[in-house]
N, C-alpha and C positions, 0 to 999 in steps of 0.2 A: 377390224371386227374379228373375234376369236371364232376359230373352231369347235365343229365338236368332233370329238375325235373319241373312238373306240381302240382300246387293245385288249387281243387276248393275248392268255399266257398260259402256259399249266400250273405253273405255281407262281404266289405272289409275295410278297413279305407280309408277315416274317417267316416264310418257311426255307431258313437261310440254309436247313441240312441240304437243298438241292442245289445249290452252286450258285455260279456268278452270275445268270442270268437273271437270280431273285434282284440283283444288286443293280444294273443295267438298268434292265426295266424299267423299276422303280426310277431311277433318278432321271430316266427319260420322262415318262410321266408326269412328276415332281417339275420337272424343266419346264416340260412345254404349259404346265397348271401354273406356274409361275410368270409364263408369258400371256397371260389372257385366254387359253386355250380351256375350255370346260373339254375332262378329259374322264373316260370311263374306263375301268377294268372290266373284266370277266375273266375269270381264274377259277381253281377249282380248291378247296379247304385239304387238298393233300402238302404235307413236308416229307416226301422221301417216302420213307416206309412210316411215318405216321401221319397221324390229321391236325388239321391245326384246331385249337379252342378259340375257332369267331365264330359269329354269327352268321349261316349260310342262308342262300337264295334269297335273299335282300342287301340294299344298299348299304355301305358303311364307310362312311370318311375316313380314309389312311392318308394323313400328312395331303388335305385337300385335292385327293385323288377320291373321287367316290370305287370303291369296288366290289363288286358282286361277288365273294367265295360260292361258288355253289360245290354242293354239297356230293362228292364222290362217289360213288354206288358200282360195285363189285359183286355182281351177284354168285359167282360163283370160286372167289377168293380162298374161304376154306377148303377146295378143293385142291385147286393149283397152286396154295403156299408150301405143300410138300414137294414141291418141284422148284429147283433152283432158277430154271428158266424163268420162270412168271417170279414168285417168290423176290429175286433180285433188279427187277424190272419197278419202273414207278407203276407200266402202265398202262392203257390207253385212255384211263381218266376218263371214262362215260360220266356224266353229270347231266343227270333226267331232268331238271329244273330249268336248263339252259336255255333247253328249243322257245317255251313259250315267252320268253322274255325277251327274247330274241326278236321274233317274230313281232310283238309290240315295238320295238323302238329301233331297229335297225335304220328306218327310213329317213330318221333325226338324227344322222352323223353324216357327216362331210367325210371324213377318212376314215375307213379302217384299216386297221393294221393287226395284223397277227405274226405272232413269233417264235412258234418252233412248228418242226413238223409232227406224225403219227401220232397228235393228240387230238381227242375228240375237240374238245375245247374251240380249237383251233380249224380243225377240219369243218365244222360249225355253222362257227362264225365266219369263215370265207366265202363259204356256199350262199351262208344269208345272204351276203353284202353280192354276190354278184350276182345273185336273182332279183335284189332290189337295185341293183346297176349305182354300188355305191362304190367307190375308186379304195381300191384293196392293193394295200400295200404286207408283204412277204419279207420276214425273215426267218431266215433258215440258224443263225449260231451257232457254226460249228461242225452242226450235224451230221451236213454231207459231207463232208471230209470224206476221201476214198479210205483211209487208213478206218475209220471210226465204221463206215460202213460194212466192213467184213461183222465187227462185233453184231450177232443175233442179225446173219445177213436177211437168210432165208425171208424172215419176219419184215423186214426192213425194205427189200426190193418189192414185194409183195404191197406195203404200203404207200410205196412210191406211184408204182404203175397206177393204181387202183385210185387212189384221194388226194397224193400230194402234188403231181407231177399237172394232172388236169387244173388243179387250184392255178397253181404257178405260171400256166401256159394263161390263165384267164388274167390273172393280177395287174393292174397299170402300173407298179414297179415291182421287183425285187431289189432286198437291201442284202449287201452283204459288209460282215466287217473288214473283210482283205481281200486282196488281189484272187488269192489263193479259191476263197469262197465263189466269189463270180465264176472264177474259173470250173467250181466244180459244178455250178449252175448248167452252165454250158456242156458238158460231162454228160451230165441227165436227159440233153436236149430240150431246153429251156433258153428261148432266146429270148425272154421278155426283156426289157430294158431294165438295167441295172445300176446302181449305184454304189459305191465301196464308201461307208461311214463308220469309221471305226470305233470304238467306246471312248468316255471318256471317264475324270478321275478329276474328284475334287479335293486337291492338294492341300490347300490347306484345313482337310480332316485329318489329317494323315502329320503324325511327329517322325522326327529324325533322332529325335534322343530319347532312350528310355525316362520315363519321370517318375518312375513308380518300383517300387520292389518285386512286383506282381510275378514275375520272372523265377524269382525265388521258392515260389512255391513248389516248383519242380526240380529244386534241386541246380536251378542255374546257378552257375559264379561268376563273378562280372569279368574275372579271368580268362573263361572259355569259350571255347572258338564254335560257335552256332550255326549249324547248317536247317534250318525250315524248310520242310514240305506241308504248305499248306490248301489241301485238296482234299475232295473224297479219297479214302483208301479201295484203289476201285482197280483193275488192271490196265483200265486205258488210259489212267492220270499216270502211271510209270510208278506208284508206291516202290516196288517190286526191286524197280533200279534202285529207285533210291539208297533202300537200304543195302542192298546186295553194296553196291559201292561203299558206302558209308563201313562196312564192315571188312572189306578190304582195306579199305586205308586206315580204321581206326587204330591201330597200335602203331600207325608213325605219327598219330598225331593225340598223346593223351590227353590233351584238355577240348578235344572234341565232344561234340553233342550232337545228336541226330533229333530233332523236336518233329513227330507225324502227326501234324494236326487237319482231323477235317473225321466225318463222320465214318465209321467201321460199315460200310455199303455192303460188304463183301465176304466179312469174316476173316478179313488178314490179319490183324491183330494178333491172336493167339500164335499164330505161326511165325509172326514176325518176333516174337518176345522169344519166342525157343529158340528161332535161330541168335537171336540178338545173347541168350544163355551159351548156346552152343558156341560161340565166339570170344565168351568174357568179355562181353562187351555191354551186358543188360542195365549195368547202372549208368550207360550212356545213352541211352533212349526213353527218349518222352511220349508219350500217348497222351495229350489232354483232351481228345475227343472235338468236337465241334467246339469252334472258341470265337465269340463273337465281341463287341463294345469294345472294354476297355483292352481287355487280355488281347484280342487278336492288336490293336493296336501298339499295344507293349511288345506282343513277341515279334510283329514286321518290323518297329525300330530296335529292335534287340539283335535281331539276325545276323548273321557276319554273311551267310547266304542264301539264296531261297532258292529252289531246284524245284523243277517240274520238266521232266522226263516223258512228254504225255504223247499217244500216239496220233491224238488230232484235237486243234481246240480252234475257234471260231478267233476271238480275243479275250485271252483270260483276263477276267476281274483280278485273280490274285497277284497275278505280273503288276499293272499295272498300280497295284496296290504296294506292292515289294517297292518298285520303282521310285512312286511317291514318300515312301518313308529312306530312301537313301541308301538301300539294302539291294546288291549289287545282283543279279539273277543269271539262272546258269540252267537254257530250255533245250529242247528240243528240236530239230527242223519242224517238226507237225504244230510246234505253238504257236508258227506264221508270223513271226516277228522278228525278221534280218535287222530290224534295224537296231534292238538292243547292242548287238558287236559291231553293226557300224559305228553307231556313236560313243563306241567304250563303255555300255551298261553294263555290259554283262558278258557272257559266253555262248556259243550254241554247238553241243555236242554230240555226237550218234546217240541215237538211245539205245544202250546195250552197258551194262554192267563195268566192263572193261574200259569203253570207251571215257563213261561216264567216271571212276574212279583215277583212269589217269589225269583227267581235264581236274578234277579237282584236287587233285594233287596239287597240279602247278599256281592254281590260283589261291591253295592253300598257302604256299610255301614263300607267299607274297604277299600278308598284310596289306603292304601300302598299295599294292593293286586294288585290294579290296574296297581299301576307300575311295579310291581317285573314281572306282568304276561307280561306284554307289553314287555320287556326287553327278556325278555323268547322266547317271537313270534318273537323278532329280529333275534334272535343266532338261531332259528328252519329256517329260511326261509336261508342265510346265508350258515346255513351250508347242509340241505338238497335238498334246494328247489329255485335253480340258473338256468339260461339258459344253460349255460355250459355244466350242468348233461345232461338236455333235450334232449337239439342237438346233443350229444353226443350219447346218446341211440338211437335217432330216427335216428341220420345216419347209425350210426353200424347194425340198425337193414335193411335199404336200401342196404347196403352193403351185410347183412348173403343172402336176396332173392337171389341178381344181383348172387353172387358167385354161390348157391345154381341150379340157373339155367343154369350158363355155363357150372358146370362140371356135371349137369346131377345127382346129389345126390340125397339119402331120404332127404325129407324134414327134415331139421335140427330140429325143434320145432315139436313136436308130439303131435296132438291134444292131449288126454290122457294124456299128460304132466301134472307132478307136477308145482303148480302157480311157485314155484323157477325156475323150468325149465323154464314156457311157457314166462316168465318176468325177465328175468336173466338179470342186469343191464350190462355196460358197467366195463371190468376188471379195476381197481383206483378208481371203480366212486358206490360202494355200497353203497344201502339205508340204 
């Protein structure tokens, strides 16, 4: 017999300007609606810095996910959009529609789940589900990464103590996608019992040969040597390295290309193009802004690299997406994924300018590296890192609470738990 399962989110698709969680999400959702599971969103009708055009505060079938956009409300936005602070922020996403429909139906869900923190949305709907004693599952994506935390700390510690940290301490699990995340769980003083379920990726959407010319609209030539940064333009995705690097090495390597795709969050763009003049280097840089369907699919198998520089990420959609297409990736320690250079995907370099342009140096100056590594990130994604694994854990793990609380048992998962214990995958399905 299926569940009924609640998630929130702050944003839901299509508002793909906010990142890889819109991507996640969804195809958790999708997943578990595919298994029998009747599955609810609650989200709010923001994309970033705009709104989406659906239908708010009523239900609406997305790819047999029913979900609620409710409708955003900022009362004092014209104020605070002269200020960089708010202005550059999604948010705390108040959505006045939320409480009473909440309130009605909360009692008719088996799980809920919510998934990021400092959103109203979210702060909520967990509150609901634990005054109605509904088994409330937590995840965090990235968020608390200690690195990410300095960003708009003030704002952010303040938030913890106060709504997120109280949720967390009450939730029957927290999910985190890596070792790393659990760990920051425990950081915060949060010992609830945990699980490590990291994203997955469904490979065969995803080509390994360009099929299309589409490429060409910017000026590519099938000649030239492609490096992708495909992210918000934001300072904690590492844009900044990116190119600083890319413009140190551009003139040893002229059929280079620097492609920066992903929404202008920030306003680096214009600064980035002077500099990229100031170099003689501007007719080797792309700006196509947010690229989603076919185009993002054309430029992941087109890439010779994809770099992400980022000072903390949960587990990026867009790795995992480079990976899937054969396109060999070159992160950061804060991406949380050693295992790209274990298995030969990719690279993992300082993030700092310097660091970052010698390392691509040498994995320029080596084609055939570039494809053995690409090849490498197919067979890692492939065989570790599928939806299947995902939903598979994160149902099992819906399943240990739901049991857990009808017969009345210790809590299976014990804080104090060894990581093997507190993240013990599903039995056929080890990492």
């Amino acid at each position: 017999m299926g569940l009924n399962i609640l998630y929130a989110v702050h944003a839901y698709k299509p508002a793909y300007r906010v990142g890889g969680p819109i991507l996640s999400v969804a195809a958790l959702a999708e997943g578990m609606a595919a298994r029998g599971h009747r599955v609810v969103v609650f989200t709010t009708n923001s994309n970033l810095t705009e709104a989406l055009d659906v239908a708010t505060d009523l239900p609406t079938l997305v790819d047999n996910v029913e979900v609620w956009y409710f409708r955003k409300a900022v009362p004092f936005e014209p104020m605070f959009s002269r200020f960089d602070y708010f202005s550059k922020s999604m948010g705390y996403l108040y959505t006045p529609g939320l409480s009473s429909v909440l309130k009605r139906v909360i009692p008719s869900f088996d799980v809920v789940h919510v998934h990021l923190p400092f959103v109203y949305p979210c702060h909520r709907t967990a509150w609901s589900a634990i005054r109605a004693r509904r088994p409330l599952f937590y995840h965090q994506r990235g968020v608390f990464d200690p690195e990410r935390l300095k960003f708009r700390s003030l704002k952010k510690s303040a938030c913890i103590l106060a709504l997120d940290r109280p949720i967390m301490r009450r939730a029957a699990m927290l999910f985190a996608l890596t070792e790393a995340e659990r760990q920051s769980y425990r950081r915060l003083g949060v010992q609830t019992p945990c699980r490590v379920i990291p994203n997955g990726i469904h490979v065969q959407q995803y080509r390994q040969v360009p099929t299309s010319q589409t490429c060409s609209r910017w000026g590519i030539r099938d000649d030239d040597l492609v490096i992708l940064y495909l992210s918000r333009l934001h300072p904690i995705k590492g844009a900044d390295v990116v190119l600083e690097a890319f413009l140190r090495i551009g003139r040893e390597f002229p059929k280079l290309r620097l492609v920066m795709a992903g929404p202008d969050e920030w306003g680096l763009e214009r600064d980035f193009r002077q500099r990229g003049a100031a170099a003689g280097l501007s007719d080797r840089l792309v700006f196509p802004g947010l690229v989603t369907g076919e185009e993002k699919l054309e430029l992941l198998a087109r890439a010779d690299l994809f770099c992400l520089p980022s000072v903390g990420e949960g587990f990026s959609m867009a790795v995992l997406e480079a990976l899937a297409s054969a396109t060999p990736v070159m992160l950061s320690p804060g991406c949380n994924f050693p295992e790209v250079a274990a298995r030969g995907a990719g690279w993992i370099a300082s993030r700092d300018a310097e660091s970052w342009s010698r390392a691509m140096t040498d994995v320029l100056r080596e084609p055939g590296h570039l494809r053995m590594a690409g090849l490498a990130g197919l067979r890692l994604v492939k065989e570790e890192y599928t939806w299947r694994r995902a939903l598979d854990q994160t149902e099992r793990a819906y399943y240990d609470v739901l049991e857990e609380r009808r017969s009345g048992a210790p809590r299976i998962f014990d804080a104090g738990a060894s990581p093997d214990v507190i993240g013990r995958p599903v039995k056929g399905h080890a990492r």
